[in-house]
C-alpha positions as CSV (number, residue, x, y, z in Angstrom):
1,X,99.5,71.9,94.9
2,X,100.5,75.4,94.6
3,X,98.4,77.9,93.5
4,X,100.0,81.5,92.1
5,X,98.4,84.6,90.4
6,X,100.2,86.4,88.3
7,X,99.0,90.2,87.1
8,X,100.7,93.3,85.4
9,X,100.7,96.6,87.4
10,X,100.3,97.4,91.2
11,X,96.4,98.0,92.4
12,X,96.3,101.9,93.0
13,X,92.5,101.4,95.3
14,X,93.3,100.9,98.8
15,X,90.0,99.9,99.8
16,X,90.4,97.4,96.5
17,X,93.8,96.3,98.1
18,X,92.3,95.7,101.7
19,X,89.9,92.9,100.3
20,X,92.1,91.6,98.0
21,X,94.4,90.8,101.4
22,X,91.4,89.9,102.8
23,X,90.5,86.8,100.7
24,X,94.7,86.1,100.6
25,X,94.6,86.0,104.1
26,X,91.5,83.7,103.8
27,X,92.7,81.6,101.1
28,X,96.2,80.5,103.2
29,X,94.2,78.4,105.6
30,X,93.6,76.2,102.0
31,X,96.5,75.9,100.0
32,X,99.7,78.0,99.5
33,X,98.7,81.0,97.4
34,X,100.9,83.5,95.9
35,X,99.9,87.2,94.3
36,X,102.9,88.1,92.0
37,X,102.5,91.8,90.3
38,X,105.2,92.4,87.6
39,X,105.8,96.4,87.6
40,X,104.0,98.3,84.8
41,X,106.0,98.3,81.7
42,X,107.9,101.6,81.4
43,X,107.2,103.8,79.0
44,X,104.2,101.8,77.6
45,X,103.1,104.8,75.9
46,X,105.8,105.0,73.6
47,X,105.5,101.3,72.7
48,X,103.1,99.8,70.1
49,X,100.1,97.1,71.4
50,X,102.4,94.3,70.0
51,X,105.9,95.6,71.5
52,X,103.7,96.1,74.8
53,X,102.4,92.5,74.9
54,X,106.1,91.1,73.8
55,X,107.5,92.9,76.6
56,X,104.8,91.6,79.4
57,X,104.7,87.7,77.3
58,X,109.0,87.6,78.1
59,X,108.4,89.5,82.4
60,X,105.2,86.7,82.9
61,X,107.0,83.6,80.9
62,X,110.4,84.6,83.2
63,X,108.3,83.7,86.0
64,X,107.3,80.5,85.5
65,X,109.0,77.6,86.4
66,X,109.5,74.3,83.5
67,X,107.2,72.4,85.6
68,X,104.2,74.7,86.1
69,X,100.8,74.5,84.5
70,X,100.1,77.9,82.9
71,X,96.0,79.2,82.7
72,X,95.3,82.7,81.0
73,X,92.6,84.6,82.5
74,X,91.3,85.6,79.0
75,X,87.7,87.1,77.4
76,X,87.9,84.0,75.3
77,X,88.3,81.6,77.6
78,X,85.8,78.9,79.2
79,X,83.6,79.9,81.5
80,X,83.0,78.4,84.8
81,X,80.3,78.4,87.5
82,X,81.8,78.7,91.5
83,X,80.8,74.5,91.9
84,X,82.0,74.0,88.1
85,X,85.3,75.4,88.9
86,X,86.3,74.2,92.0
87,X,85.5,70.8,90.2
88,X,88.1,71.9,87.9
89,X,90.9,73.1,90.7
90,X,90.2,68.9,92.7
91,X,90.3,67.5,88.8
92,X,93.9,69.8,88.6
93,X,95.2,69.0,92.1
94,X,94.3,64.9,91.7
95,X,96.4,65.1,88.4
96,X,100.0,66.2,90.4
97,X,100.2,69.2,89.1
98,X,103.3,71.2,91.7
99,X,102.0,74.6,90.8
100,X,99.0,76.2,88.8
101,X,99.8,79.7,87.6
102,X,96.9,81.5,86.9
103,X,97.5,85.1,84.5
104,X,95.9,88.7,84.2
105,X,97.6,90.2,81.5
106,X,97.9,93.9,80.7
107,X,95.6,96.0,79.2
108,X,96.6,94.5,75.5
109,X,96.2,91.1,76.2
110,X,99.3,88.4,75.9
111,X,101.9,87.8,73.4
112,X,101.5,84.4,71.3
113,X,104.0,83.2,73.0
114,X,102.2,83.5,76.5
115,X,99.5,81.8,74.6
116,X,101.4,78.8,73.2
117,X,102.6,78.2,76.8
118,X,99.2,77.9,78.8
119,X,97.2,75.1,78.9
120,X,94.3,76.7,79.3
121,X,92.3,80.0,79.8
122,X,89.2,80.8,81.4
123,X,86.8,83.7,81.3
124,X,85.3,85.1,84.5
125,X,82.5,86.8,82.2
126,X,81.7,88.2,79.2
127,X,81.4,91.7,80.8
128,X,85.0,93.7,80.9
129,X,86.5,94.4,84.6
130,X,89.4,96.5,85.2
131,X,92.1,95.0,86.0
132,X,92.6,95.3,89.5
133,X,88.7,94.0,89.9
134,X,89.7,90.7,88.1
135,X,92.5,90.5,90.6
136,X,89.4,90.6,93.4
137,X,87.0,88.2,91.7
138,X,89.4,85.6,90.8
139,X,90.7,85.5,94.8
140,X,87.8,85.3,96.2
141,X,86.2,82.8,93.8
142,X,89.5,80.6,94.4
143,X,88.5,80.6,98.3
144,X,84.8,79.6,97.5
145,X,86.0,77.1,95.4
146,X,88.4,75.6,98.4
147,X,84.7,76.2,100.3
148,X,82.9,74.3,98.0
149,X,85.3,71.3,98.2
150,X,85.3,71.1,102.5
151,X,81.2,71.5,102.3
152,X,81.5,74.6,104.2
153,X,78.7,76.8,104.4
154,X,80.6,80.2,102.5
155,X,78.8,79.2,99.1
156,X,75.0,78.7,98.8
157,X,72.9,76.8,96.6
């Protein structure tokens, strides 16, 4: 199985950027893992919430291919501990699944037609991360989960 992140806007932090490699790097000695940042929309400002989200819903859905299994990162979504979620990535990778596309959206959220497409959405919290945060947390708990699964000694309990 493939796994790929999908996310809306470049990470402006450096030092945010370095980990971010970091736990890329880390994860590639796991699985093949792919960060894909669609551009900021252009001239966002002059576009209402719903134009915004329409715009980013057609740039994300564009990237998908017909076989891969869609997951938003959402607020709304079902939250996971690290050992519940890697259960969830072995239950995903046992059921044949090519590639798992996991979304950050943009600021607004996604369209309802992102929505429609996924198969799922999890929350990381119920506090609110920037952006480029998400980007960090959801790597590195992507390589604890791969961790978790070989019993190696990266996650304690």
């Amino acid at each position: 199985m493939n796994i790929k992140l999908i996310a809306i806007g470049k990470t402006d932090d450096k030092a945010l950027q370095s980990l971010i490699d970091d736990y890329t790097k880390r994860l590639s000695f796991y699985i093949k893992f792919e960060l894909d940042i669609i551009p900021d929309i252009k001239n966002a400002k002059n576009l209402s919430e719903a134009q915004q989200k329409e715009k980013e819903g057609e740039l994300i859905l564009a990237k998908l291919s017909p076989t891969d299994q869609l997951v938003l990162l959402d607020e709304n979504g079902k939250v996971f501990s690290s050992v519940g979620f890697s259960s969830e990535l072995q239950k995903k990778m046992n059921s044949g699944i090519k590639t798992l596309v996991f979304v950050i959206g943009g600021p607004y959220g996604f369209s309802e037609t992102v929505y429609k497409k996924a198969t799922g959405k999890i929350s990381l919290s119920s506090m609110t991360f920037s952006h480029q945060m998400v980007r960090l947390f959801f790597i590195e708990q992507v390589y604890r989960a791969f961790t978790i699964l070989r019993g190696e000694p990266y996650h304690h309990q």
